[in-house]
N, C-alpha and C positions, 0 to 999 in steps of 0.2 A: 404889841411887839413891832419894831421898829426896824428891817433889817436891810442891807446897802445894797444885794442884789439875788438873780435866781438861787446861786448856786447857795448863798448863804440858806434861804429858805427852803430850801431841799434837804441840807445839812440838820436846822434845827429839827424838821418835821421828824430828820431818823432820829433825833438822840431825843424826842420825844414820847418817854417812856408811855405813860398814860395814851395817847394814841398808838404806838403797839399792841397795847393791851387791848383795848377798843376795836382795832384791827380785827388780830387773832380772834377775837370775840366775834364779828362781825361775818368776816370769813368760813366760818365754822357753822353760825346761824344758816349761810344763805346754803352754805352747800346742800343743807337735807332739802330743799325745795331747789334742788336742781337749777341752782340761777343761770349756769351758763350755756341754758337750754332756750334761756326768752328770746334768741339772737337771731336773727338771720342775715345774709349776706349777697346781696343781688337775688332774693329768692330763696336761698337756700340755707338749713341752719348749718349758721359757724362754729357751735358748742364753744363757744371760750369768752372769757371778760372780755368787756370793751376796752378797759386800759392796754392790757395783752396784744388786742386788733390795732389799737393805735401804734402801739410801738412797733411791730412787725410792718407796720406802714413805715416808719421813721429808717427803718435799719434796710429795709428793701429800697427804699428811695433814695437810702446813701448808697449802699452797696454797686445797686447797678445787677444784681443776677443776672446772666444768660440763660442759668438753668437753676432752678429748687426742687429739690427734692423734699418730699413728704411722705412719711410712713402712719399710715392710719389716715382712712379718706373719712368713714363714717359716712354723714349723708353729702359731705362734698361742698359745705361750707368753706371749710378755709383752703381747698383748691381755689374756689371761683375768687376768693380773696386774690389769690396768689396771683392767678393770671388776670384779675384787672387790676391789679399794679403791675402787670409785665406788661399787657395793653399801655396803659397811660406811658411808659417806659419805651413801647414802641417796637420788643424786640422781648424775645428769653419763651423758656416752656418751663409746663409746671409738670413733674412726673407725682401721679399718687398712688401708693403702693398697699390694701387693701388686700386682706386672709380673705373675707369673706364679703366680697363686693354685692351688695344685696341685688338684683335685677331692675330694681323700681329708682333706687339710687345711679346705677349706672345710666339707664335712661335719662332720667335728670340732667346730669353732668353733661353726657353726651348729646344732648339737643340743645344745651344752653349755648347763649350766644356767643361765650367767650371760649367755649369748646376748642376753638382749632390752639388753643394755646395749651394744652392739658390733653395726656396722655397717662393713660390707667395701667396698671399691672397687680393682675392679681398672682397670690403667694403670701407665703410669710418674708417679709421684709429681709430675714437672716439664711432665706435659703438660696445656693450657690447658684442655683439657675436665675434670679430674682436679682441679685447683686450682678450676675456678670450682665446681664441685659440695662441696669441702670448704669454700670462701668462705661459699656459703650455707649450710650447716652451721653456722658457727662464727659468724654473725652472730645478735649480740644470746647469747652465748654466755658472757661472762666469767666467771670466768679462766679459760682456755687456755692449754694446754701442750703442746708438741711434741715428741717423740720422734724422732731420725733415726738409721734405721740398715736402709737397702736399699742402695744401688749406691754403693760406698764410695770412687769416684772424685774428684779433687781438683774437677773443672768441674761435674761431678752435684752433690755436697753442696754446692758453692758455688751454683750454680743453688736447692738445695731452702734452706737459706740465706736467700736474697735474697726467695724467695718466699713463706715460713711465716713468718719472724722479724715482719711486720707484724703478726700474729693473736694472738700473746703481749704481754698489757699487762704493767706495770707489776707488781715483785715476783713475778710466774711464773718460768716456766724454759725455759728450748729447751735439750736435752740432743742433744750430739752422740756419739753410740755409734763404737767401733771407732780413735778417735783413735790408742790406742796402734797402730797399724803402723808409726805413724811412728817410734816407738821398739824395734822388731824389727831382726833383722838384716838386711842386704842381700840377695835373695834368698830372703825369707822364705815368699812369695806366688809362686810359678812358675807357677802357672794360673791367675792373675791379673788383672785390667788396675789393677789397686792396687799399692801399696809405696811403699818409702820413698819422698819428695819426691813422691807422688802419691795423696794419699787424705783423709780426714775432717780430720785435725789441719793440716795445709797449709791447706786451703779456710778452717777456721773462722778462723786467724790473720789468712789476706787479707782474711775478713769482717770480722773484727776493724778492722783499718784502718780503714775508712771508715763504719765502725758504731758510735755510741757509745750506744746503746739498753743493751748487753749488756756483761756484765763476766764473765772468772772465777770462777767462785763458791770462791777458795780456801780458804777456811776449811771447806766441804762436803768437797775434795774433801784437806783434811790431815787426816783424821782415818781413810782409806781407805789400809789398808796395800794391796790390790789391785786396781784399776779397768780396764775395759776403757777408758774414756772421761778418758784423763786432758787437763784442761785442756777439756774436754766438757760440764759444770756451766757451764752458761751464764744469769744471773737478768739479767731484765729491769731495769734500773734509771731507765726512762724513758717514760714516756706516750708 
């Protein structure tokens, strides 16, 4: 195959049914061995695909953030991401918002060397003390970018959603994590309160709805043969 430039070859690769199929196959394989567990990130695990860490490179280093916000720290991998692209950037802080920040994770974070650019708040992400402390954070802040990816319930993420999407101007991003569950099998999640028709990709659609701040970022997310976040590339298109 013969083709004249990127974008053509980006194009065929999506209307190439047979690798979909191959994909989804693939996808589904790696998740029961935890693949997005082999990762670390200055030290620390990032839990997420590599293609996912590259593109959050791509859209941070156009972007420019002052300030990111992230909901769900875990062990504090894709904070330290965050702030050494804020380091190499030269300026911005990374806030991570964390129910149940473990002691031995926090230590981590907090001696690591990119530290002074990353500031923790534990809570639930949706509660009013929690939101007005990241508010005043993020004021006089632009641009801002959000990250979501703790409690991966269809009313949770519609709730964080409703609450962060005002904080991201114009040509940013709110990134929705974890959306593929919705395209797992039935049953995929047993110790759950997630799964199909209840998790990230469900919520961000109804947000969708009545939101026209934000669009798809499809052309980011054709060029990703593997995402956790598909349809989760969300750019601000609206003041």
């Amino acid at each position: 195959m013969t083709l004249a430039n990127e974008r053509e070859y980006i194009e065929a690769m999506q209307a190439d049914a047979e690798l979909r199929t191959l994909r989804s196959q693939v996808y589904t394989a790696i998740a029961k061995y935890r693949y997005t567990y082999n990762f670390n990130w200055l030290g620390r695990p990032i839990i997420q695909l590599p293609e996912d860490v590259l593109t959050m490179q791509e859209i941070i280093w156009r972007v420019r953030p002052r300030l990111i916000i992230e909901t769900g720290v875990a062990h504090g991998g894709s904070l330290i991401f965050s702030a050494s692209m804020l380091e190499l950037l030269g300026e911005g802080e990374v806030v991570g918002i964390e129910i149940d920040l473990r002691p031995h994770n926090r230590q981590a974070i907090e001696t690591h060397q990119l530290s002074k650019r990353i500031k923790l708040i534990e809570g639930s992400s949706i509660e009013a003390n929690v939101i007005a402390q990241v508010r005043l954070l993020a004021k006089d802040k632009q641009p801002v970018m959000v990250f979501l990816d703790s409690n991966h319930t269809h009313d949770h993420v519609l709730r964080e959603l409703e609450l962060y999407s005002p904080l991201v101007g114009k040509d940013s991003y709110l990134v929705v994590f974890d959306t593929g569950i919705e395209d797992m099998p039935d049953g995929a999640y047993p110790d759950r309160p997630w799964g199909k028709g209840n998790n990230p990709k469900t919520a961000l659609h109804e947000f969708l709805k009545s939101n026209s701040r934000f669009e798809i970022d499809r052309d980011l997310e054709a060029r990703l043969l593997y995402t956790v976040a598909p349809d989760g590339y969300l750019r601000c298109v609206k003041d």
